[in-house]
mmCIF file as Biopython writes it, N, C-alpha, C and O atoms, coordinates in Angstrom:
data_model
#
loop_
_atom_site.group_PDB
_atom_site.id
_atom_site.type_symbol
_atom_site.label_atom_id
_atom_site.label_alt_id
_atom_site.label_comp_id
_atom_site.label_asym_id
_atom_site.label_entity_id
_atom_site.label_seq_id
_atom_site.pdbx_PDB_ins_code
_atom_site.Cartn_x
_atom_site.Cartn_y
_atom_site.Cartn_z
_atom_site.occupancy
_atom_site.B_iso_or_equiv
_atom_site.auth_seq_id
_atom_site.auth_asym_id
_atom_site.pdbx_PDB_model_num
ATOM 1   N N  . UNK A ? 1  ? -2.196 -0.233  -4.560 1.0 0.0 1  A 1 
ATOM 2   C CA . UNK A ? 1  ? -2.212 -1.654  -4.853 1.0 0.0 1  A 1 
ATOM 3   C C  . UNK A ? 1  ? -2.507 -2.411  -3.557 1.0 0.0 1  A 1 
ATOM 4   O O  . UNK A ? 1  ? -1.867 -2.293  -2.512 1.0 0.0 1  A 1 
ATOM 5   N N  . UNK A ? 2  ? -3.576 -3.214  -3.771 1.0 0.0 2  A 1 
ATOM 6   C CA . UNK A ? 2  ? -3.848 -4.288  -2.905 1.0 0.0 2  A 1 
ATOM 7   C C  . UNK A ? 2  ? -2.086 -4.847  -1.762 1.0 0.0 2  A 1 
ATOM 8   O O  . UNK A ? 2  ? -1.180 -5.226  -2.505 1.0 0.0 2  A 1 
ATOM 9   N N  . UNK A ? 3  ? -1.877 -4.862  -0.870 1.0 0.0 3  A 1 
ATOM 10  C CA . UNK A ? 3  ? -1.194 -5.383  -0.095 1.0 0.0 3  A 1 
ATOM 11  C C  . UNK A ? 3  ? -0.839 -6.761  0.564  1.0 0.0 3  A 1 
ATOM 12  O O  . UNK A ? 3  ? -0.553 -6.903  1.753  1.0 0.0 3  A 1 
ATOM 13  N N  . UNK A ? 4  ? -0.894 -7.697  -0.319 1.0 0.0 4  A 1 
ATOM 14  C CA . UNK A ? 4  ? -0.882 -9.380  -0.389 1.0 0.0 4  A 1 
ATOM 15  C C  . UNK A ? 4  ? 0.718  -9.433  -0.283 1.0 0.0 4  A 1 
ATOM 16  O O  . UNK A ? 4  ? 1.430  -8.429  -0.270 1.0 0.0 4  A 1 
ATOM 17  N N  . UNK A ? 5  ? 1.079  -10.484 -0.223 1.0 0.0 5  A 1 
ATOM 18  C CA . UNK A ? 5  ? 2.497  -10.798 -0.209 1.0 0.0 5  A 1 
ATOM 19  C C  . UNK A ? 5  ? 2.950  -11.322 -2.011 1.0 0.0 5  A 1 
ATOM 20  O O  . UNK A ? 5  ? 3.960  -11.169 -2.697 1.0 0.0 5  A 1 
ATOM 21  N N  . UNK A ? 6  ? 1.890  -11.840 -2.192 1.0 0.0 6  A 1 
ATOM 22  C CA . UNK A ? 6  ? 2.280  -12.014 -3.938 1.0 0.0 6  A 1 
ATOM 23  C C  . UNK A ? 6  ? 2.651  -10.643 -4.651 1.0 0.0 6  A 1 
ATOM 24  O O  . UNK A ? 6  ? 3.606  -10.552 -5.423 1.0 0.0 6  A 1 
ATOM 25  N N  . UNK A ? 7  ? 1.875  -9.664  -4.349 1.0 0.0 7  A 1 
ATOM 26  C CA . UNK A ? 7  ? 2.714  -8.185  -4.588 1.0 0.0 7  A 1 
ATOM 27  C C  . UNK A ? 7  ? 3.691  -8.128  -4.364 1.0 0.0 7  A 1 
ATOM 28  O O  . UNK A ? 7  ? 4.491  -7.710  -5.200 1.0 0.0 7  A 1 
ATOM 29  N N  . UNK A ? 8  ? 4.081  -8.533  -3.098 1.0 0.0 8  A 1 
ATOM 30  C CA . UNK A ? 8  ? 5.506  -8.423  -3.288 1.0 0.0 8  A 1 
ATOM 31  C C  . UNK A ? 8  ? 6.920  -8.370  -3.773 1.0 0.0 8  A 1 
ATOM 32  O O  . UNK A ? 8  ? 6.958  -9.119  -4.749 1.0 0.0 8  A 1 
ATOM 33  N N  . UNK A ? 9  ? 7.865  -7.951  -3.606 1.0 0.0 9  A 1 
ATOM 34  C CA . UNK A ? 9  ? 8.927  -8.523  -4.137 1.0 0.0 9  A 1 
ATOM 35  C C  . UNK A ? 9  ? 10.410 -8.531  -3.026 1.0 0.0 9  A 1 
ATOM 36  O O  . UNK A ? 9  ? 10.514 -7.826  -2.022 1.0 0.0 9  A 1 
ATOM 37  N N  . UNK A ? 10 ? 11.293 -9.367  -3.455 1.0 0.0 10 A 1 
ATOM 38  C CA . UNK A ? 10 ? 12.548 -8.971  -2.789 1.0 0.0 10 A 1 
ATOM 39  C C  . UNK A ? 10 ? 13.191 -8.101  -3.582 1.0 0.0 10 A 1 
ATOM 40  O O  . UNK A ? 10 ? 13.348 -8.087  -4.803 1.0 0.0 10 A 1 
ATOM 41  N N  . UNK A ? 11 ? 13.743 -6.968  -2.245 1.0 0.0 11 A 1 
ATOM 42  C CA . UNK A ? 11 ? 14.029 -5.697  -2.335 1.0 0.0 11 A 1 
ATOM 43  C C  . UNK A ? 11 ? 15.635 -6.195  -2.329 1.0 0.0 11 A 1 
ATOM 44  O O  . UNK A ? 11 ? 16.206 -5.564  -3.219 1.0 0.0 11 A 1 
ATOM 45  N N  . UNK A ? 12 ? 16.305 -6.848  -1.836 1.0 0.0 12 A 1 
ATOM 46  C CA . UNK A ? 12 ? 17.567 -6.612  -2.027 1.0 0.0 12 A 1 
ATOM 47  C C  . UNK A ? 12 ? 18.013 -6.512  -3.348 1.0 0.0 12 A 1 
ATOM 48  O O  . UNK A ? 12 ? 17.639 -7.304  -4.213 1.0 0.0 12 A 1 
ATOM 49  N N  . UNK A ? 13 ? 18.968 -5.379  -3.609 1.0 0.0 13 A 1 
ATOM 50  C CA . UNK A ? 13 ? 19.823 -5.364  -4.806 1.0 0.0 13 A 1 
ATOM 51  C C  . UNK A ? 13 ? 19.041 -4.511  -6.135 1.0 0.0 13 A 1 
ATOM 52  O O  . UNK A ? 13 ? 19.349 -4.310  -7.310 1.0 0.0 13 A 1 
ATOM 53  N N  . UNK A ? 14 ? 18.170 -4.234  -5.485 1.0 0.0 14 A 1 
ATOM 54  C CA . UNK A ? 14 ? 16.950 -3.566  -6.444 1.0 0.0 14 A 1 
ATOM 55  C C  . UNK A ? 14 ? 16.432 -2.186  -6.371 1.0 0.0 14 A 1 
ATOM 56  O O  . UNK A ? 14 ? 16.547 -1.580  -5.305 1.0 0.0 14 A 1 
ATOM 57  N N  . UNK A ? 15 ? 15.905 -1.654  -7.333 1.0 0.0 15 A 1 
ATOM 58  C CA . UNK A ? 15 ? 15.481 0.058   -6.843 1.0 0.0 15 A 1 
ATOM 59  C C  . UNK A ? 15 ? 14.288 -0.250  -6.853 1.0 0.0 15 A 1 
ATOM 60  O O  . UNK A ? 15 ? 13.601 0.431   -7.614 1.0 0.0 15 A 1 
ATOM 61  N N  . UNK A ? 16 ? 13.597 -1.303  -6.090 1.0 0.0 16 A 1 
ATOM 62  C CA . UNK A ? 16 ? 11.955 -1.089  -5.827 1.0 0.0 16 A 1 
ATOM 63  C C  . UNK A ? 16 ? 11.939 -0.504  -4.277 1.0 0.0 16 A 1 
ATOM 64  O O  . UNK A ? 16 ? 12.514 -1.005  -3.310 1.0 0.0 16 A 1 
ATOM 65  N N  . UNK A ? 17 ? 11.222 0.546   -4.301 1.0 0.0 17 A 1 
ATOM 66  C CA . UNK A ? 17 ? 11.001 1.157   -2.430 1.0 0.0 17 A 1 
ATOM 67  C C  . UNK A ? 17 ? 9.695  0.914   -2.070 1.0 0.0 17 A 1 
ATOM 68  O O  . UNK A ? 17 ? 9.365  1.600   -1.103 1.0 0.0 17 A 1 
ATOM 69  N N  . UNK A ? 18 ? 8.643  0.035   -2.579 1.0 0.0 18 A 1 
ATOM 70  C CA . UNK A ? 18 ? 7.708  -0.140  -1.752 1.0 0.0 18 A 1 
ATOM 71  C C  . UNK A ? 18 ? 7.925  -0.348  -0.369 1.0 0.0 18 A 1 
ATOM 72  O O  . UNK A ? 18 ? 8.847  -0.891  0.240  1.0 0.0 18 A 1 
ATOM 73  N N  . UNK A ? 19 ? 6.802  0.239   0.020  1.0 0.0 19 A 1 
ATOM 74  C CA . UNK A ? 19 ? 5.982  -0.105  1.479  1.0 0.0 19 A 1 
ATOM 75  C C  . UNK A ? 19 ? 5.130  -0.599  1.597  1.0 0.0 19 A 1 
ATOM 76  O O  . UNK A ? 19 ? 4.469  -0.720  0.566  1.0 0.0 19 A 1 
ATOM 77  N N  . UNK A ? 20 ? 4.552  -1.219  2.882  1.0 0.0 20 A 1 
ATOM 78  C CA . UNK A ? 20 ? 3.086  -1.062  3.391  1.0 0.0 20 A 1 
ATOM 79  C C  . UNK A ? 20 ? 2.750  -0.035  4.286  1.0 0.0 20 A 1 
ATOM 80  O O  . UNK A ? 20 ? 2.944  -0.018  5.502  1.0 0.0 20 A 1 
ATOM 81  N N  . UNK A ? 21 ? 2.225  0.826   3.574  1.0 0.0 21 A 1 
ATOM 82  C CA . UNK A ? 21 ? 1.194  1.799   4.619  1.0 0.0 21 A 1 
ATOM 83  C C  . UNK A ? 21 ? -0.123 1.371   4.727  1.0 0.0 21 A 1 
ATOM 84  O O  . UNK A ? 21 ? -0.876 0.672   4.049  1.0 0.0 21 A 1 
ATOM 85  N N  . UNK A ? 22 ? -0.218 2.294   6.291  1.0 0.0 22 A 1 
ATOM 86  C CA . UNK A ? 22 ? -1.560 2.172   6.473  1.0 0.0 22 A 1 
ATOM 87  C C  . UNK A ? 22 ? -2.568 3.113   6.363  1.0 0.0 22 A 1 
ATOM 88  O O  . UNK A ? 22 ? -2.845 3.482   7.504  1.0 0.0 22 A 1 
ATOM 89  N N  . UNK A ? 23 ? -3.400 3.803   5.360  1.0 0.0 23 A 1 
ATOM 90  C CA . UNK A ? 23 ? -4.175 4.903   5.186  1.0 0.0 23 A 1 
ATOM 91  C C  . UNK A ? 23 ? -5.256 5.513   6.410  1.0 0.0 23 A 1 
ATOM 92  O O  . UNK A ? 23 ? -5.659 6.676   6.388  1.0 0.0 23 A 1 
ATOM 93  N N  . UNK A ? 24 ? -5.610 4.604   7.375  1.0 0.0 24 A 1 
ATOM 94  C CA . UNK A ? 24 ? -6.181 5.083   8.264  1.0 0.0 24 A 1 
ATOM 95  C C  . UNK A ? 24 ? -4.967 5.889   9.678  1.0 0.0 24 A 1 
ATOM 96  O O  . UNK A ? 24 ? -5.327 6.823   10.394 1.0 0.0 24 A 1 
ATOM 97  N N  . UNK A ? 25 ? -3.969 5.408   9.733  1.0 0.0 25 A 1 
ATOM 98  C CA . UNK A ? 25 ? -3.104 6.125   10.481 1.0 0.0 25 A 1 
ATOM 99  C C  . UNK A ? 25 ? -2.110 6.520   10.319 1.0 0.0 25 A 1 
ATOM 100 O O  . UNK A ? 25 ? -1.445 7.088   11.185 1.0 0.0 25 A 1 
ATOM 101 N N  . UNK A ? 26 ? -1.676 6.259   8.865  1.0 0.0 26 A 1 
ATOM 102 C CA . UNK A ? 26 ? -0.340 6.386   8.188  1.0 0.0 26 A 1 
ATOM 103 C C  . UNK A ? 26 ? 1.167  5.590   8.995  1.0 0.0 26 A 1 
ATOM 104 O O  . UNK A ? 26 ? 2.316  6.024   8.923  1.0 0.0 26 A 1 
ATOM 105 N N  . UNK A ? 27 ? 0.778  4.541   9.616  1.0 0.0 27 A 1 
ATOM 106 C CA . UNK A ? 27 ? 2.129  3.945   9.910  1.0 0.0 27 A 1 
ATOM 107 C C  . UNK A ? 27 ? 2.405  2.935   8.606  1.0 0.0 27 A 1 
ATOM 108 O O  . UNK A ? 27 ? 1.594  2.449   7.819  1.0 0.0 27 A 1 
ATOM 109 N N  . UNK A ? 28 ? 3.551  2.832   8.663  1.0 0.0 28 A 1 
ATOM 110 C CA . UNK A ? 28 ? 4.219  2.454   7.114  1.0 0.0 28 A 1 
ATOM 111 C C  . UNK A ? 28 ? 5.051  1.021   7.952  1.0 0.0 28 A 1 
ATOM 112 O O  . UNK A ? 28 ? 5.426  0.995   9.124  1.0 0.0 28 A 1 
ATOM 113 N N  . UNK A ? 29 ? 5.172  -0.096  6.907  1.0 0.0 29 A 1 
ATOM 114 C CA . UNK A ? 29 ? 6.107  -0.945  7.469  1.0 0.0 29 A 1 
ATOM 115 C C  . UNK A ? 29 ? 6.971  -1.289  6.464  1.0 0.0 29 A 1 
ATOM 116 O O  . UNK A ? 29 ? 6.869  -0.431  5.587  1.0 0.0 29 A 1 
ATOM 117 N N  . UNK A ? 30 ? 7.984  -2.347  6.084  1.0 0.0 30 A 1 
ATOM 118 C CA . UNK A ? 30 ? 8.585  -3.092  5.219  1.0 0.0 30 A 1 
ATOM 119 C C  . UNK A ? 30 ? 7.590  -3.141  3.727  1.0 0.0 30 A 1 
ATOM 120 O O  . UNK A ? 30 ? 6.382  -2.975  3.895  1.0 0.0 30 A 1 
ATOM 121 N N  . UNK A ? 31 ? 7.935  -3.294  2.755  1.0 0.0 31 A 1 
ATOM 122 C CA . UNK A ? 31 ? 7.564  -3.858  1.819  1.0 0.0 31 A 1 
ATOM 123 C C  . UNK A ? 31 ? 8.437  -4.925  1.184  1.0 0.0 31 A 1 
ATOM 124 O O  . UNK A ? 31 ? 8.404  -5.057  -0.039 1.0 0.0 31 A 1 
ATOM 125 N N  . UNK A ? 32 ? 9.125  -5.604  1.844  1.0 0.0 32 A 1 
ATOM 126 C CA . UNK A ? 32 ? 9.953  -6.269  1.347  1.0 0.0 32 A 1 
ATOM 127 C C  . UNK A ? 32 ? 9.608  -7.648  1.583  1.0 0.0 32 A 1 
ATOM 128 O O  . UNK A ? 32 ? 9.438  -7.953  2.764  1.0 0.0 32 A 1 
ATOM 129 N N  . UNK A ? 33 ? 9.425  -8.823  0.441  1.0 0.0 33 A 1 
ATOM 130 C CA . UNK A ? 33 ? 8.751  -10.231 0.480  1.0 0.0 33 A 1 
ATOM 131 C C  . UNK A ? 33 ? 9.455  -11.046 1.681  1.0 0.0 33 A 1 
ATOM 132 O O  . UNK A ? 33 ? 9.105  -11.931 2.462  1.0 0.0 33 A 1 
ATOM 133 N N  . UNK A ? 34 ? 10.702 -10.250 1.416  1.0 0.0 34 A 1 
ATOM 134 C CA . UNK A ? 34 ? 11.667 -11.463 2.114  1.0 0.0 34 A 1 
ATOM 135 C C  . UNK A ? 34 ? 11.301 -11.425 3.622  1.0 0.0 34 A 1 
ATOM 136 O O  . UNK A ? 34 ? 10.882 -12.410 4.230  1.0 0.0 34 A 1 
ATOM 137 N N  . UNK A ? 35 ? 11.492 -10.223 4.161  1.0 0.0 35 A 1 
ATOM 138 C CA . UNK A ? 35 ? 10.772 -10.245 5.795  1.0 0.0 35 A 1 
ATOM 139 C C  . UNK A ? 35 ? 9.500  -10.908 5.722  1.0 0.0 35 A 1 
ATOM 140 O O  . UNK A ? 35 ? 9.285  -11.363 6.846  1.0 0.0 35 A 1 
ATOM 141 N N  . UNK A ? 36 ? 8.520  -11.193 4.919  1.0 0.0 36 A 1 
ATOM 142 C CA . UNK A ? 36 ? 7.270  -12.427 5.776  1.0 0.0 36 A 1 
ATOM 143 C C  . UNK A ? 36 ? 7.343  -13.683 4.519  1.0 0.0 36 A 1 
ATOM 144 O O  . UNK A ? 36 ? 6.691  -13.740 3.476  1.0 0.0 36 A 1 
ATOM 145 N N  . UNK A ? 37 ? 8.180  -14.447 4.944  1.0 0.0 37 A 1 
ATOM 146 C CA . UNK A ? 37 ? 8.646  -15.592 3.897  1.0 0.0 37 A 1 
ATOM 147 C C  . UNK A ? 37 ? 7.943  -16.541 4.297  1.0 0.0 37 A 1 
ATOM 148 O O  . UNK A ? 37 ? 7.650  -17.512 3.599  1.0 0.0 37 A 1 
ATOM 149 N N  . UNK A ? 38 ? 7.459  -16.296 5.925  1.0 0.0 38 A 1 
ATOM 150 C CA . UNK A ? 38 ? 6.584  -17.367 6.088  1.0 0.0 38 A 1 
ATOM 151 C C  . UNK A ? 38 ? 5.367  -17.640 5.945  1.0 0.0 38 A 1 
ATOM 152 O O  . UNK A ? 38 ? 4.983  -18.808 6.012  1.0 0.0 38 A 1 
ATOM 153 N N  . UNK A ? 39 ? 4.485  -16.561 5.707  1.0 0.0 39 A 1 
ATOM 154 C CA . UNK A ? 39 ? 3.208  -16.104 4.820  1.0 0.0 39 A 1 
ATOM 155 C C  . UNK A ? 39 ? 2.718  -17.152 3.607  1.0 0.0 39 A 1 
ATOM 156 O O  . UNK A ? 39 ? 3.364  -17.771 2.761  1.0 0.0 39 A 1 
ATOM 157 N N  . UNK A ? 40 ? 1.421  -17.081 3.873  1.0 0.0 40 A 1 
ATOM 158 C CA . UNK A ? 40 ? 1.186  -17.693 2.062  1.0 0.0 40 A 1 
ATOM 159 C C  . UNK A ? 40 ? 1.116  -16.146 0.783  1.0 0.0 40 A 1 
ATOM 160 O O  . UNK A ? 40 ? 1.076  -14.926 0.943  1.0 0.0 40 A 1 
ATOM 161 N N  . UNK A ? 41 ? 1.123  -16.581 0.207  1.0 0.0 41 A 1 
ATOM 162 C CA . UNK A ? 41 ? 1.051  -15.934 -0.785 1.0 0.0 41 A 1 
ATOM 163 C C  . UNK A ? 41 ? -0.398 -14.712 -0.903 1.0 0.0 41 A 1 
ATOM 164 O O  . UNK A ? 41 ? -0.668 -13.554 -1.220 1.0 0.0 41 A 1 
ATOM 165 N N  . UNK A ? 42 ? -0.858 -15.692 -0.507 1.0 0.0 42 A 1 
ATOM 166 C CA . UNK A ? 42 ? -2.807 -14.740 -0.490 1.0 0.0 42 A 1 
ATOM 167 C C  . UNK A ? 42 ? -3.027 -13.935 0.609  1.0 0.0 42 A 1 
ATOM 168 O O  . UNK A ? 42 ? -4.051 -13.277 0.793  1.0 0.0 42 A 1 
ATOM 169 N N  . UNK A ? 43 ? -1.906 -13.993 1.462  1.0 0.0 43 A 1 
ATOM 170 C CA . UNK A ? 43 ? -2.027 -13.018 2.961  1.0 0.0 43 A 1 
ATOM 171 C C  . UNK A ? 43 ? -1.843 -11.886 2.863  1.0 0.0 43 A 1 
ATOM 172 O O  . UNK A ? 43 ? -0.755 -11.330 2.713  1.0 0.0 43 A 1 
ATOM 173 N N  . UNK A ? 44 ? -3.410 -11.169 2.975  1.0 0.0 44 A 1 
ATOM 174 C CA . UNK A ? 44 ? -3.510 -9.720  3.156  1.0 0.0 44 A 1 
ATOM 175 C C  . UNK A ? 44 ? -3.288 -8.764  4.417  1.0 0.0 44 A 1 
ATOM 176 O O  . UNK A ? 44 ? -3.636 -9.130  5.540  1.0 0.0 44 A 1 
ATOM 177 N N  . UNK A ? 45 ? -2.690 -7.516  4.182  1.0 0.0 45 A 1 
ATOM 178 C CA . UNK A ? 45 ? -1.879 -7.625  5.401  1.0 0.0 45 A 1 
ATOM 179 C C  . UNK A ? 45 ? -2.920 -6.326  6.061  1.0 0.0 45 A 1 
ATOM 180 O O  . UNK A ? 45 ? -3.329 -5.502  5.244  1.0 0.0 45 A 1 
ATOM 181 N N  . UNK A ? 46 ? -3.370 -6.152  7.679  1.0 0.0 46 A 1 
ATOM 182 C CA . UNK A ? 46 ? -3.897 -5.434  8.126  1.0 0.0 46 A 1 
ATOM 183 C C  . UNK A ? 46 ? -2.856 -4.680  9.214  1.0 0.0 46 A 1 
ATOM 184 O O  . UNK A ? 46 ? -1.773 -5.097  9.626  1.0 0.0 46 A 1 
ATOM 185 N N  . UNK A ? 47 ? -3.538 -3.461  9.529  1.0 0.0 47 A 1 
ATOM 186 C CA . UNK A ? 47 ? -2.851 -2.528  10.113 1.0 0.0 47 A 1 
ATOM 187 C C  . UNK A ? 47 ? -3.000 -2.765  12.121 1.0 0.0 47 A 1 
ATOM 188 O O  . UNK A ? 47 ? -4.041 -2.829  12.774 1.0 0.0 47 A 1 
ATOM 189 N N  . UNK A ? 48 ? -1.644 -2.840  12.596 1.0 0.0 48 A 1 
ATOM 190 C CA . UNK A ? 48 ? -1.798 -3.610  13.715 1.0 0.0 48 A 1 
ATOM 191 C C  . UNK A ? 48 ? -2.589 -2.343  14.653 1.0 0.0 48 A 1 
ATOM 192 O O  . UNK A ? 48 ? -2.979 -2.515  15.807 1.0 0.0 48 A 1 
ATOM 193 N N  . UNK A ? 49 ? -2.660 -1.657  14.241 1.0 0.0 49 A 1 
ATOM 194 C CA . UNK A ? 49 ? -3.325 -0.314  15.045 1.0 0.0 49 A 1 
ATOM 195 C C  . UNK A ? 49 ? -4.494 -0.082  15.162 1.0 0.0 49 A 1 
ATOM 196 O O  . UNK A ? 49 ? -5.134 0.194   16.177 1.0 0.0 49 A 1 
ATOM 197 N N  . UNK A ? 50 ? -4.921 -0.223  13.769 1.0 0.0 50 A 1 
ATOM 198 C CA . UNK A ? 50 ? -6.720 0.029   13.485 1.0 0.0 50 A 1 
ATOM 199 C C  . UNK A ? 50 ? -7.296 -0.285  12.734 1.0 0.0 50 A 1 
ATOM 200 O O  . UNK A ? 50 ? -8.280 0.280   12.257 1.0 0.0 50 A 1 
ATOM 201 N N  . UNK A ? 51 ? -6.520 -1.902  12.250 1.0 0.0 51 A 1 
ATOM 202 C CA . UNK A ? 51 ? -7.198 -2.544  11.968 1.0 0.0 51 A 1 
ATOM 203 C C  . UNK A ? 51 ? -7.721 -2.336  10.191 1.0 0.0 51 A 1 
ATOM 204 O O  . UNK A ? 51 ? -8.330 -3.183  9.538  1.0 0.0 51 A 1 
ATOM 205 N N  . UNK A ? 52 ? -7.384 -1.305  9.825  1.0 0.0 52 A 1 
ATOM 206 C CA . UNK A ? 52 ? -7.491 -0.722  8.300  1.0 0.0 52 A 1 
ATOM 207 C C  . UNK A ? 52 ? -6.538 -1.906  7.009  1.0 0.0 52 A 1 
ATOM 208 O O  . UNK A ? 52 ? -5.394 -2.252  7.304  1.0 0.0 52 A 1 
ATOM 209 N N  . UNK A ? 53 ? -7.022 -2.279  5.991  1.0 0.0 53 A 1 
ATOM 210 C CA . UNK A ? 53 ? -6.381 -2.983  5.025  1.0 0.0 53 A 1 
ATOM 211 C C  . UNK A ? 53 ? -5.313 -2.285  4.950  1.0 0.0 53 A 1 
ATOM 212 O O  . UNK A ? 53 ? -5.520 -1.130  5.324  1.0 0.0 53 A 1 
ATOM 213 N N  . UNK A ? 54 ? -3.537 -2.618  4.409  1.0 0.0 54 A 1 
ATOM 214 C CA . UNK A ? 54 ? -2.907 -2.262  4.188  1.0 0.0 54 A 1 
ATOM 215 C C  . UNK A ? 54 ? -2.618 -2.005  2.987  1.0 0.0 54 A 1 
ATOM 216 O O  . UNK A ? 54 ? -3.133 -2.860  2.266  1.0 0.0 54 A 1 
ATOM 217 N N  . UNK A ? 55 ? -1.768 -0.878  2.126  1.0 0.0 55 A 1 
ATOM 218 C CA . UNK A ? 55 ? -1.610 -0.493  1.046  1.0 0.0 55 A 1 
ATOM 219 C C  . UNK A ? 55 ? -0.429 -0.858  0.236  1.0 0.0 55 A 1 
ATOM 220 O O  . UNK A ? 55 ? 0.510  -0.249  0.747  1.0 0.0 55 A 1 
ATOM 221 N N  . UNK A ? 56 ? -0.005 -1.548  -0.774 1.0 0.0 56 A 1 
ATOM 222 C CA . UNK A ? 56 ? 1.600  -1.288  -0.903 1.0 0.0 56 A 1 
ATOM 223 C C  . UNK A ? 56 ? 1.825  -0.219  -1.942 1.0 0.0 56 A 1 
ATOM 224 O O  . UNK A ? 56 ? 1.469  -0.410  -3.105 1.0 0.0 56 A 1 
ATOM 225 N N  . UNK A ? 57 ? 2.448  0.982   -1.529 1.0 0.0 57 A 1 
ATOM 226 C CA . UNK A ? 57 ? 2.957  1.816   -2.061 1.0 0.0 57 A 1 
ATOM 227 C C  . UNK A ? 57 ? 4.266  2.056   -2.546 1.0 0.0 57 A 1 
ATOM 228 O O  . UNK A ? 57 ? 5.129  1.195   -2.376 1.0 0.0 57 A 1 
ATOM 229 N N  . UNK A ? 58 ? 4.556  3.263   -3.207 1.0 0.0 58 A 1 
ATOM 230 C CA . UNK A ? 58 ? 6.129  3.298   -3.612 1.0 0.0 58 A 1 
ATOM 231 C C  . UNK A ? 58 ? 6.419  4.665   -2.858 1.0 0.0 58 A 1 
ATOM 232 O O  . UNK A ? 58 ? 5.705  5.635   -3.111 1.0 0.0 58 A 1 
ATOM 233 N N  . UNK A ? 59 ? 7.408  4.758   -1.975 1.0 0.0 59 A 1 
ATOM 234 C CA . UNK A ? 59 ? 7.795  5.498   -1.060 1.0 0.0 59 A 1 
ATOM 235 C C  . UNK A ? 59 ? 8.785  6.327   -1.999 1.0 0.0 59 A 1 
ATOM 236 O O  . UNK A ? 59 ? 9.791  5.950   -2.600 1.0 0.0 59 A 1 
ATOM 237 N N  . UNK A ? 60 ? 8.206  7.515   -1.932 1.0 0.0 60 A 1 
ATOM 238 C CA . UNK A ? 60 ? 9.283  8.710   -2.490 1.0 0.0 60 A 1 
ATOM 239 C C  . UNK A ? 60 ? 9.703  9.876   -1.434 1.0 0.0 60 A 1 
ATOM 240 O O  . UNK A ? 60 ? 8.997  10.523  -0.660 1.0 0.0 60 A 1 
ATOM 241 N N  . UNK A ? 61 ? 11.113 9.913   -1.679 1.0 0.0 61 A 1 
ATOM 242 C CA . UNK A ? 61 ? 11.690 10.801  -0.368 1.0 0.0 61 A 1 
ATOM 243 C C  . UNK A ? 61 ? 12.061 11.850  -1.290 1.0 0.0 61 A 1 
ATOM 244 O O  . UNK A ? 61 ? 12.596 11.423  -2.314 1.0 0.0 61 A 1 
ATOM 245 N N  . UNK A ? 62 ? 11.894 13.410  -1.193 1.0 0.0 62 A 1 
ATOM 246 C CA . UNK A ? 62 ? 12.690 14.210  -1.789 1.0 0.0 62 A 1 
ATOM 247 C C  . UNK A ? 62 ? 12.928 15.507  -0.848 1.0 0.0 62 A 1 
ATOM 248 O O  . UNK A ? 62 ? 12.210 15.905  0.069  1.0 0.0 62 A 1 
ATOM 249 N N  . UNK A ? 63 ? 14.188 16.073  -1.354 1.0 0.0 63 A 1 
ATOM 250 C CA . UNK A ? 63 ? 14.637 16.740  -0.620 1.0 0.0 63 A 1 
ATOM 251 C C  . UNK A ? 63 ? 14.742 18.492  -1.099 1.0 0.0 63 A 1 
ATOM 252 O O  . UNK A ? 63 ? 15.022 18.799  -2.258 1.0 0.0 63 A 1 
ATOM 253 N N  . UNK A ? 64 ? 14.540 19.277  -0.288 1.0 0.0 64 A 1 
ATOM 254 C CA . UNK A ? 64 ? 14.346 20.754  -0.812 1.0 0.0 64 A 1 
ATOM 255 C C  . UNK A ? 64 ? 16.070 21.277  -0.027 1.0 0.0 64 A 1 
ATOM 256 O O  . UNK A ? 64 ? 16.230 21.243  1.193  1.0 0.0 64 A 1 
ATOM 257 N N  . UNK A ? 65 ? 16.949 21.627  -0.795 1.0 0.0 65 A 1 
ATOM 258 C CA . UNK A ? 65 ? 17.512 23.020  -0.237 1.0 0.0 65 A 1 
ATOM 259 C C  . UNK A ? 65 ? 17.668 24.067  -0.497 1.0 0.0 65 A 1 
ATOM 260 O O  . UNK A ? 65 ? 17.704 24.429  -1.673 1.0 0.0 65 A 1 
ATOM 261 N N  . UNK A ? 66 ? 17.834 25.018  0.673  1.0 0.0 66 A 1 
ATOM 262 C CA . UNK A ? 66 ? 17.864 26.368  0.512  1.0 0.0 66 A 1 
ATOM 263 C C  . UNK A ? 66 ? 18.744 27.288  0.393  1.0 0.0 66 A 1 
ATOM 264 O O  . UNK A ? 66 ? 18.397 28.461  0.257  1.0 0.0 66 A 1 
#
């Protein structure tokens, strides 16, 4: 999904785990609306590294034991 802040949502209190990653280097940041409140709405977010569009994804952690 496109990476705008209208995607967004606030994460507190909620089971949404989006992120923003970045597919050209894989650094990942917040996905959470509330950290860029000061944003417009239409602000697409780029990757401070290289410059690549950002992604918002849903971050899944799972765990293997042995």
């Amino acid at each position: 999904m496109k990476a705008t802040k209208k995607n967004m949502q606030d994460q507190i209190l909620t089971s949404d785990s989006k992120i923003l990653y970045c597919p050209g280097c894989g650094v990942e940041y917040s996905g959470n609306a509330g950290d860029y409140f000061m944003l417009p709405d239409d602000y697409v977010f780029h990757c401070e590294n290289c410059d690549v569009e950002m992604e918002l994804v849903n971050k899944v952690v799972t765990t293997t034991y042995c």
